[in-house]
Backbone bond lengths (Angstrom), bond angles and torsions (degrees), N, CA, C in turn:
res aa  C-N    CA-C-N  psi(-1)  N-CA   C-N-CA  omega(-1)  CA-C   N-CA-C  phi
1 X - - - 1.436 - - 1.525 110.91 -
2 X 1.527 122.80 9.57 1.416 121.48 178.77 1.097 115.80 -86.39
3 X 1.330 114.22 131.63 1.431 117.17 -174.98 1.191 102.15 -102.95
4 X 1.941 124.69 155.16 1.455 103.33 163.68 1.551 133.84 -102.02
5 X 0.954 124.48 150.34 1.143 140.82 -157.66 1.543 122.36 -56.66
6 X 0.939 125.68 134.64 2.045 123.59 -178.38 1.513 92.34 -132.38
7 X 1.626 80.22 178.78 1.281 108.62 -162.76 1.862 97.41 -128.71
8 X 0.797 116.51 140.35 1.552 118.27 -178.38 1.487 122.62 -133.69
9 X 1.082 129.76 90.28 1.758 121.60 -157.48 1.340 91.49 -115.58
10 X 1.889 91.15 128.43 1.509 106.72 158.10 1.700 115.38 -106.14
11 X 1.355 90.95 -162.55 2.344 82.60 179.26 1.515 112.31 -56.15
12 X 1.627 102.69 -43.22 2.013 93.14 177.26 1.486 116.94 -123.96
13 X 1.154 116.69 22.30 1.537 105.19 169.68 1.748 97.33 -141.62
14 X 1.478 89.13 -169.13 1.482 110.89 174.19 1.669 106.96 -134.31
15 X 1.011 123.49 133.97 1.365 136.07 172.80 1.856 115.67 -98.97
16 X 0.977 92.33 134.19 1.713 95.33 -179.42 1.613 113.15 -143.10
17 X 1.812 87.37 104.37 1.506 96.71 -170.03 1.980 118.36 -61.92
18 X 0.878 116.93 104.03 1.182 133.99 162.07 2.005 108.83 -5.63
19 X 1.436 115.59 151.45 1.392 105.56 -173.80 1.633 107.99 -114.03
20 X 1.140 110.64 9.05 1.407 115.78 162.36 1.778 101.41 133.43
21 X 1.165 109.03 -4.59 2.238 104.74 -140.40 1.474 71.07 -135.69
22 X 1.259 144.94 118.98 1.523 141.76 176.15 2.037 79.49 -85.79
23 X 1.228 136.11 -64.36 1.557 138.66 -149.87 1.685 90.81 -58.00
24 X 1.710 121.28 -21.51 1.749 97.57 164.52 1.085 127.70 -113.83
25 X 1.563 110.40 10.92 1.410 126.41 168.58 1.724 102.58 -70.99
26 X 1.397 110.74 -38.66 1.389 110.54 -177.20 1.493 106.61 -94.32
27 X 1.567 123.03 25.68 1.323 110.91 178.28 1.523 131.30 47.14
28 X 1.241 106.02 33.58 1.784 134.50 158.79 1.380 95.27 -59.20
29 X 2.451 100.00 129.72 2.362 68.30 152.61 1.311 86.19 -90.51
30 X 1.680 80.15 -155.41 1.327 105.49 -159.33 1.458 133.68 25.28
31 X 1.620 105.36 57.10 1.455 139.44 172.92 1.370 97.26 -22.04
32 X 2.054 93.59 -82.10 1.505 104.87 -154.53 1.321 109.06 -59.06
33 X 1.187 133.29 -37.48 1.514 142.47 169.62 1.554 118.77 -33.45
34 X 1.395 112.37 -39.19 0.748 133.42 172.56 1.839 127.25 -66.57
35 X 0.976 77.28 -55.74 1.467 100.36 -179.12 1.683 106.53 -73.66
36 X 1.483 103.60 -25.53 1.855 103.95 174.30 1.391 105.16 -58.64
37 X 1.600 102.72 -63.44 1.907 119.75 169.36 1.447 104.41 -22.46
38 X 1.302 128.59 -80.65 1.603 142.38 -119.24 2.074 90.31 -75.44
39 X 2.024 86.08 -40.96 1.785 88.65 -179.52 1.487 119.38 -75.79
40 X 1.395 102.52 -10.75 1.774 101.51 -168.61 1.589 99.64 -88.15
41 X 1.508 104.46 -32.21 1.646 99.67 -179.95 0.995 108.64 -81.99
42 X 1.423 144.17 -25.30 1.416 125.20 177.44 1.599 103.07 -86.22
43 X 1.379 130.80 -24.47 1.742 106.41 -178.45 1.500 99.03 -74.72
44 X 1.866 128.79 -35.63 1.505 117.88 176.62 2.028 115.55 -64.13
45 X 1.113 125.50 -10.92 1.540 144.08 152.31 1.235 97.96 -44.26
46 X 1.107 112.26 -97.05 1.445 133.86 -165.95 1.781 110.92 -42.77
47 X 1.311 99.35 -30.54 1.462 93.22 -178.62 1.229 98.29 -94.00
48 X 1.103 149.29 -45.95 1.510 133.75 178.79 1.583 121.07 -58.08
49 X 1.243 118.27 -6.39 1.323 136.27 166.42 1.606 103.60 -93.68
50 X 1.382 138.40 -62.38 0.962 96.72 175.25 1.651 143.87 -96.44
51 X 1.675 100.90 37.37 1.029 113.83 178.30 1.912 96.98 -96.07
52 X 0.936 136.59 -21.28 1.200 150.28 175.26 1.148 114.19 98.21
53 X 1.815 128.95 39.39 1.379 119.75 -135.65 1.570 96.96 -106.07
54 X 1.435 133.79 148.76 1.226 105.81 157.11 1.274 117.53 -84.04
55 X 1.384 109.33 -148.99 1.684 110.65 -166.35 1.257 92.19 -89.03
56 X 1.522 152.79 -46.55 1.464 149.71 -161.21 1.654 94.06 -61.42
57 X 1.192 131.16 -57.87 1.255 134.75 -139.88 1.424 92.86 -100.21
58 X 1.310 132.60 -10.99 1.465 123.81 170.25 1.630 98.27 -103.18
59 X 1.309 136.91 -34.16 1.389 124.36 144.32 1.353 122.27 -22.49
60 X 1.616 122.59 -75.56 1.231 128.32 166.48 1.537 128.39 -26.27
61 X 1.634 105.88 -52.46 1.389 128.80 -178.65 1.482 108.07 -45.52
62 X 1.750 103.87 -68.47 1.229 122.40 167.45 1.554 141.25 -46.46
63 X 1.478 89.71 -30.28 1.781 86.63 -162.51 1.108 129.84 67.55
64 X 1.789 98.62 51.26 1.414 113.13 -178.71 1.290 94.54 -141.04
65 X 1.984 107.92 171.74 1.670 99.31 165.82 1.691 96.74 -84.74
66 X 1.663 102.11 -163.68 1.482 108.62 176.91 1.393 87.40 -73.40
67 X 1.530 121.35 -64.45 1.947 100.07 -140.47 1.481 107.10 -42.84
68 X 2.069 116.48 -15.29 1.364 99.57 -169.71 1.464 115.56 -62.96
69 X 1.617 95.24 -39.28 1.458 99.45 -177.53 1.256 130.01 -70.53
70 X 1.701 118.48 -10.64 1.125 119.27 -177.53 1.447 101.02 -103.18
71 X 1.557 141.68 20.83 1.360 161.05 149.10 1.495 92.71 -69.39
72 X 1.470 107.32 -65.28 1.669 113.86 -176.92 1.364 124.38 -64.42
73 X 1.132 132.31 -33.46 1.337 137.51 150.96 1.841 122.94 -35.31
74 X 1.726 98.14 -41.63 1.207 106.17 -169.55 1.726 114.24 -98.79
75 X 1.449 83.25 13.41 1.710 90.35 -163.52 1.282 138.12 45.29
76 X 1.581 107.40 57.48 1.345 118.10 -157.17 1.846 96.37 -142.07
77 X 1.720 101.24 77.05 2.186 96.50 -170.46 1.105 99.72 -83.22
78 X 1.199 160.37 49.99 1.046 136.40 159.96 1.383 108.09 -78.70
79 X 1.235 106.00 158.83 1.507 124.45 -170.79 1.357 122.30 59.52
80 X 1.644 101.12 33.03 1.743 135.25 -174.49 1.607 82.73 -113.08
81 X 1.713 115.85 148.43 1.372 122.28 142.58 1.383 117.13 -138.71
């Protein structure tokens, strides 16, 4: 999924197209790791939304408490592995 990288100059800046992974564009480790997280919590988001679930009953689903899910809602995994 790496794309390669350019350079884009206007009159006062420079633009630098991104390589696909923003967490190794910003020199995060464990980029891709990262980037596994960021996609798994937003496609499990999205599905608990359009299942119409609230947070108790997608807790339940999961085998999580709510605050997990309402961490996941907000797109915030930490203390996910």
């Amino acid at each position: 999924m790496e794309r390669a990288r350019r350079t884009v100059m206007s009159k006062d800046e420079t633009i630098i197209e991104g390589a696909g992974n923003v967490f190794d564009d910003l020199g995060m480790p464990d980029a891709a790791a990262e980037l596994v997280k960021a996609q798994l919590t937003f496609q499990i988001a999205k599905r608990i939304k359009a299942l119409g679930l609230r947070q108790t009953a997608a807790a339940a689903r999961l085998g999580i408490s709510q605050p997990d899910v309402s961490r996941l809602m907000k797109r915030r995994p930490t203390g996910f592995s």
